[in-house]
N, C-alpha and C positions, 0 to 999 in steps of 0.2 A: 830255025825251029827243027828239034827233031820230033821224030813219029816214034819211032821203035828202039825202049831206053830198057837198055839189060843192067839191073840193080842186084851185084851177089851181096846177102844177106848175111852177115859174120856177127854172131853173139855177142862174139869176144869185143866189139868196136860199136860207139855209141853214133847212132843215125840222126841226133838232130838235127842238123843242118841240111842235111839231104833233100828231104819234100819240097824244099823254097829251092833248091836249088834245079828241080824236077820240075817245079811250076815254070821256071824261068827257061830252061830248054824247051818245054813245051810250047810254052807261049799261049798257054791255054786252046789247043788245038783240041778238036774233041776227036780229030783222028790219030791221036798219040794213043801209043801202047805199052806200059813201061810192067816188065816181066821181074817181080822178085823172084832171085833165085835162091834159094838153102840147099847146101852139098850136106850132106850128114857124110862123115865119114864113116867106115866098113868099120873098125873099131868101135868107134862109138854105138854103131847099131847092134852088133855084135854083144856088144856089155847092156842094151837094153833087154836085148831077147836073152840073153845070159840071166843079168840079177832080177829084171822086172818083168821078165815075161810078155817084153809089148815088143812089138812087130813094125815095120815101118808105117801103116796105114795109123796106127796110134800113134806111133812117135811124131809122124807129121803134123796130127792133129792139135798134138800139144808142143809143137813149135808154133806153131799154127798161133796159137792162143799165148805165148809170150809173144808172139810180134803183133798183135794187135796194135801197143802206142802207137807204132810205126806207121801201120793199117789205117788207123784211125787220123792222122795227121794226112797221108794219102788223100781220103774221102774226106776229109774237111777243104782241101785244096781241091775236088772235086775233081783229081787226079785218075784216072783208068789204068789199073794194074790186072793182071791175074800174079797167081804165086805157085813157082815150081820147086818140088824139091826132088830132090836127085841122091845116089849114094856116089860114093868113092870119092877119090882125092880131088881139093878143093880147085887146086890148077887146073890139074886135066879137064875135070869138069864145065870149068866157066869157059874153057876155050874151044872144048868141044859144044858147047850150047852156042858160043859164039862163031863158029864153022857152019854149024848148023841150020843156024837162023839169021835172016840179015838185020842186023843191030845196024844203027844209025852211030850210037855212042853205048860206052859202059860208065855207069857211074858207081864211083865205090868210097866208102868210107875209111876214111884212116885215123880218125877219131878214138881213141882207147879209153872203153870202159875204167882199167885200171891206171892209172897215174904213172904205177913204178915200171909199165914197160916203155923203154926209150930208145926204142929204133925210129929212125924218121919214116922209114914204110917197115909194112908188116912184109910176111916172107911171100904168102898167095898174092898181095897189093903191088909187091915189085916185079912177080914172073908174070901176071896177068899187064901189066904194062910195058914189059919188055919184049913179051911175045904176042901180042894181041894185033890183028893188022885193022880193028877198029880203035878209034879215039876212045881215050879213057881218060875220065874227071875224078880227082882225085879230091875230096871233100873232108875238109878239117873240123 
């Protein structure tokens, strides 16, 4: 059973499988804690405050509000999350959260929204596994 499950959030990669697999590490412990993480990266934020005028406190909010299904599947498994979002690069990021805080395990999806990309891991899915010194579940 773990307690403390660091989930980085990637748009680009489809999360269904994930929550059942969140249930199953938990084990239904009501002292688990499983932290969604979203990196926005400095470019991106950069091009919201550029063409849209939104700032990061907005732009979270409507991340925020596309990850609902995901949210919503969570609190149906009556899963305990909060959700962080962070700027800068997606590596650095998850392994600095991961330095920072003691995770038990990462779990990450590698699941692709789109079909036509055919790497077996994504490029942040293989650095976050090859340099991580916590266990990382890799979720199809």
């Amino acid at each position: 059973m773990y307690k403390n499950i660091l989930v980085p959030f990637d748009f680009g990669n489809a999360f269904n499988n994930v929550p059942e697999q969140l249930q199953k590490l938990t084990n239904g412990s009501e002292d688990a804690q499983i932290t969604v993480f979203n990196v926005i990266s400095e470019t991106d934020l950069a091009n919201y405050v550029r063409y849209q005028n939104k700032h990061f406190e907005e732009v979270t909010k409507e991340k925020e509000e596309d990850m609902k299904p995901f949210i919503k599947k969570l609190e149906d498994l009556n899963l305990p999350y909060d959700i962080v979002f962070t700027v800068g690069s997606a590596t650095t990021e998850i392994l600095s959260e991961l330095e920072a805080n003691d995770y038990d395990v990462v779990v990450m999806s590698n699941k692709r929204s789109r079909v036509e990309l055919k790497h077996v891991l994504g490029h942040v899915t293989h650095k976050v596994a090859k340099r991580a010194h916590t266990p990382v579940l890799i979720v199809k």
